[in-house]
C-alpha positions in Angstrom: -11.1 10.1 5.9 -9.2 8.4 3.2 -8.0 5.0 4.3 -4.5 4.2 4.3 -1.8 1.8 5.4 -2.0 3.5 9.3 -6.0 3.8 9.3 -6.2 0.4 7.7 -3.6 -1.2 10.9 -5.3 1.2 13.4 -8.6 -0.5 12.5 -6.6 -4.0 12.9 -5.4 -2.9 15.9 -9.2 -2.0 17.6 -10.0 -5.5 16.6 -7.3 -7.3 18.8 -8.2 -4.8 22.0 -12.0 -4.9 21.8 -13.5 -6.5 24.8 -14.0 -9.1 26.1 -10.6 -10.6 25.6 -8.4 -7.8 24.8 -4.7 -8.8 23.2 -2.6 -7.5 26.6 0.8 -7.6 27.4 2.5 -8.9 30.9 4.0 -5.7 32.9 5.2 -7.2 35.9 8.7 -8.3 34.6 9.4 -4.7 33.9 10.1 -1.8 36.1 7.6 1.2 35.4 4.9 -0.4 34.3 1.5 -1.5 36.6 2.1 -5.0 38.0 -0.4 -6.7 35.8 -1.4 -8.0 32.3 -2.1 -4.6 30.4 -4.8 -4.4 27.0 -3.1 -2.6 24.5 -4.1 0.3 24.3 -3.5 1.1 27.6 0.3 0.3 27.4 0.2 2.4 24.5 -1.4 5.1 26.1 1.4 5.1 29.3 4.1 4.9 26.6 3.0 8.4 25.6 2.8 9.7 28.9 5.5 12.2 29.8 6.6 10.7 33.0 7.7 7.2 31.0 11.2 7.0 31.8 13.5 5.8 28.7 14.7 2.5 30.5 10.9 1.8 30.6 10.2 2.2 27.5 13.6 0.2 26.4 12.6 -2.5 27.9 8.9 -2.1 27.0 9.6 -2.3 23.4 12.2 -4.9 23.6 9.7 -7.0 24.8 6.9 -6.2 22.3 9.8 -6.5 19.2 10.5 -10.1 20.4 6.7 -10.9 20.8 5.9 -9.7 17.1 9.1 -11.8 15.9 7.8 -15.0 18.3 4.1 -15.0 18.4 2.7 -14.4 15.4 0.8 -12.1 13.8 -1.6 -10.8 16.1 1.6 -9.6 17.8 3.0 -7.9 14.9 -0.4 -5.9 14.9 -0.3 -5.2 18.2 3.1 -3.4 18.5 2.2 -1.4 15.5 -1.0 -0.8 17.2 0.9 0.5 20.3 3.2 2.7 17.8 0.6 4.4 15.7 0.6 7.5 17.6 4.1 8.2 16.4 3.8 7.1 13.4 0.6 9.1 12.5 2.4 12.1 14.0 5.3 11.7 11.7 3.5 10.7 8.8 1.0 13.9 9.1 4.3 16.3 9.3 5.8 14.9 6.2 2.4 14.7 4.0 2.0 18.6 4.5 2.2 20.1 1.2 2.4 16.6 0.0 -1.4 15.5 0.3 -1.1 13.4 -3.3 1.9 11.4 -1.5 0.4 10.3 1.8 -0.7 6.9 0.9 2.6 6.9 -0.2 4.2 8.4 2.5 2.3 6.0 4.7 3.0 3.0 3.5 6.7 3.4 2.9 6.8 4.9 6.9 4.4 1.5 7.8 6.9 -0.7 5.9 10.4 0.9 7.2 9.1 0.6 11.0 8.4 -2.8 10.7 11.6 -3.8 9.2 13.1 -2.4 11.4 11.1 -3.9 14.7 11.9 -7.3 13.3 15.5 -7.0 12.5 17.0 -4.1 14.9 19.8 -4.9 17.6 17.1 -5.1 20.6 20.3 -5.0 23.0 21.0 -1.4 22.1 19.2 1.5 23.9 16.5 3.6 22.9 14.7 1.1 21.0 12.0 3.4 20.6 13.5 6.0 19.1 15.6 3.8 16.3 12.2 2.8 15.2 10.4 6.3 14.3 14.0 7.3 12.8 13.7 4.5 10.2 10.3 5.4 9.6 10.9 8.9 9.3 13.7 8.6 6.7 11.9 5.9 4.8 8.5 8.6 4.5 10.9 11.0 3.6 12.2 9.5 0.9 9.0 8.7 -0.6 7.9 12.2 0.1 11.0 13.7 -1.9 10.9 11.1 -5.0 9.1 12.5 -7.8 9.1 9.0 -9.4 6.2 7.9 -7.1 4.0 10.7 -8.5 1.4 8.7 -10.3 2.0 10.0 -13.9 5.3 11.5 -15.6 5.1 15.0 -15.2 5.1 15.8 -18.8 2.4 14.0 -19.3 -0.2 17.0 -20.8 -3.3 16.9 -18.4 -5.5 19.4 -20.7 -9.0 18.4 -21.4 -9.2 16.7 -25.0 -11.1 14.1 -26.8 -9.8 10.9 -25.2 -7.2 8.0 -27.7 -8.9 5.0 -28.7 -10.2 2.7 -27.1 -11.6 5.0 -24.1 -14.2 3.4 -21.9 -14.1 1.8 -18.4 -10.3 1.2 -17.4 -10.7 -2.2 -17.1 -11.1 -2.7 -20.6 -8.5 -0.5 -21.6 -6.4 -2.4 -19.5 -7.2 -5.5 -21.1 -7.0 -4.1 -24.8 -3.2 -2.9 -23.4 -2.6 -6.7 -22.4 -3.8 -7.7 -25.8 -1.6 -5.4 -27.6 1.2 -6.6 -25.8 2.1 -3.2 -24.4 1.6 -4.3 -20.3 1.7 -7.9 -19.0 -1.3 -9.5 -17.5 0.1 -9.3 -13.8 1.1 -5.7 -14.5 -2.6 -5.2 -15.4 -3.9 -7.1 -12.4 -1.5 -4.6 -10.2 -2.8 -1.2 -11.7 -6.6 -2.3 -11.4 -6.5 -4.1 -7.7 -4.8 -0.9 -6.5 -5.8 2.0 -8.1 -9.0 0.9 -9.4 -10.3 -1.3 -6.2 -9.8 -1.4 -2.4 -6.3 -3.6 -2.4 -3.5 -2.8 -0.8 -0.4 -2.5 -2.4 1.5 -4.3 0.6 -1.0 -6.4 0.6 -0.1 -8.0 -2.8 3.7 -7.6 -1.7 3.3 -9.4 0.7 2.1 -12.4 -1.4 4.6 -11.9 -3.2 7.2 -12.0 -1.1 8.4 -8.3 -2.1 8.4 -5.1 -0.7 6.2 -2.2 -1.3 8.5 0.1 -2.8 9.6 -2.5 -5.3 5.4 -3.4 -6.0 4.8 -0.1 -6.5 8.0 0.2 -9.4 6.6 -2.2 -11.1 3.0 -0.5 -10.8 4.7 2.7 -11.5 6.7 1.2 -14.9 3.4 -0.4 -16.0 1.4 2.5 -15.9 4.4 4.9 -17.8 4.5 2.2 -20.9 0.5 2.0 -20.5 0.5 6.5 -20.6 3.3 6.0 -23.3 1.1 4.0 -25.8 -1.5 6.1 -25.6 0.3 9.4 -26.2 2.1 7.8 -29.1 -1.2 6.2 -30.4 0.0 3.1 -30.5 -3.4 1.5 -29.2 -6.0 3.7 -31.3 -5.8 1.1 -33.9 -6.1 -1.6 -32.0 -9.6 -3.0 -32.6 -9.7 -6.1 -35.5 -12.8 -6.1 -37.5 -15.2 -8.8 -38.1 -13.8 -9.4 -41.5 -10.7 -10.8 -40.2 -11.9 -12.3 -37.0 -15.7 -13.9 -37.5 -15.8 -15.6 -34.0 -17.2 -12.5 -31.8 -16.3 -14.3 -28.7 -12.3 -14.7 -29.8 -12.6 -10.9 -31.2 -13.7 -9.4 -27.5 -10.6 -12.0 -25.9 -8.1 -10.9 -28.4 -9.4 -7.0 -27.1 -9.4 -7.6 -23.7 -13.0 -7.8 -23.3 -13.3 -11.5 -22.8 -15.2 -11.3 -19.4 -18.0 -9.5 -21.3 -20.6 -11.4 -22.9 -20.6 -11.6 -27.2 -23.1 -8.6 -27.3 -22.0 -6.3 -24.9 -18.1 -7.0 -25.9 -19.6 -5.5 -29.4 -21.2 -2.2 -28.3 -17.6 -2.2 -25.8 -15.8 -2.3 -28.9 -15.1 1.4 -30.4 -16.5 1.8 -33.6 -14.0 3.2 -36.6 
């Protein structure tokens, strides 16, 4: 199953109810639910139940959106532990026919709900569903914008002899650094993401951004990056020893300074 912003939380979330210390949450102060401290994952299975009354569940969520704004993280987890039944219900109805946007769709969904559990009037009724409608229309959004598709559209996808310099991505990201085409956080963003197992709102996080706007920039980088190589403006990108004698500045100046002198020469296309 590919892992995305709701498989990667609901894994997050089995951590913080395993035994023998589940996270739980105190029902007695609130009508409806058991008398008792409660793991979890059993409140959120008697939030789905059919029988839970709305001023339950009002006051149920009120208290679990004040908890993830007061007590820390593990909080913050567990309410969207306790959610991701809706959420994976909504975010499977709007990834039909959209299969190449769920990650997408996912995180955008992830991202609206918990903006919204940290800064929605908690005095105003049906808390509950507030939350999914946020999520909803943020998934939506990222379901109807062609922008987050991952290349331009007229970008020709026909099999043909690769541009210079082809290779591992890495060092054609690096060579597009060098040539001055992408920036070096820009390349950092496209290979963490698409090329390993980051997170996108992982890195916005650390940066104190959103994921829609991380995932701009990604998208930005990777059009100037698609760009250049349609144009051609990197196949003559690779300086020859007869200008630059030092083997170890040559593979830095073409973005293959992690490599080692001799395999930065046989990286280096020949012509």
């Amino acid at each position: 199953m590919p892992r995305t912003a709701l498989t990667v939380a609901e894994d997050a979330f089995r951590l913080l109810v395993c035994q023998p210390a589940p996270l739980a949450f105190d029902g007695r102060p609130i009508d409806g639910l058991p008398d008792r401290h409660l793991p979890l994952d059993e409140l959120r299975t008697l939030l789905r139940s059919p029988t839970m009354g709305p001023d339950t569940s009002d006051a149920t969520w009120r208290q679990l959106a004040h908890q993830a704004r007061d007590w820390g993280p593990a909080w913050t987890v567990g309410a969207v532990g306790v959610a991701l039944p809706g959420l994976t219900h909504l975010a499977a109805r709007l990834s039909k026919g959209h299969t190449k946007l769920a990650d997408d769709i996912d995180s955008e969904l992830l991202t609206a709900f918990l903006h919204t559990l940290r800064t929605d009037d908690l005095q105003t009724p049906r808390i509950w569903l507030r939350l999914c409608w946020a999520a909803w229309r943020a998934g939506l959004k990222a379901r109807r914008n062609d922008d987050l598709l991952e290349l331009p559209p007229d970008v020709p996808v026909g099999s043909r002899t690769p541009y210079r310099p082809y290779g591992h991505p890495d060092l054609l990201l690096g060579r597009a650094v060098a040539a001055g085409i992408i920036t070096d956080s820009q390349a950092e963003l496209i290979s963490s993401t698409r090329l390993g197992d980051v997170l996108i709102e992982q890195i916005a996080a650390e940066h104190r951004q959103t994921g829609a706007v991380m995932r701009m920039r990604r998208k930005r980088a990777e059009r100037k990056l698609v760009a250049a190589l349609v144009q051609g403006q990197m196949s003559g990108f690779v300086l020859k020893e007869t200008f630059v004698r030092d083997r170890a500045t040559e593979a830095r100046r073409n973005g293959v300074a992690s490599l080692s002198p001799r395999r930065a020469q046989a990286a280096r296309p020949v012509g």
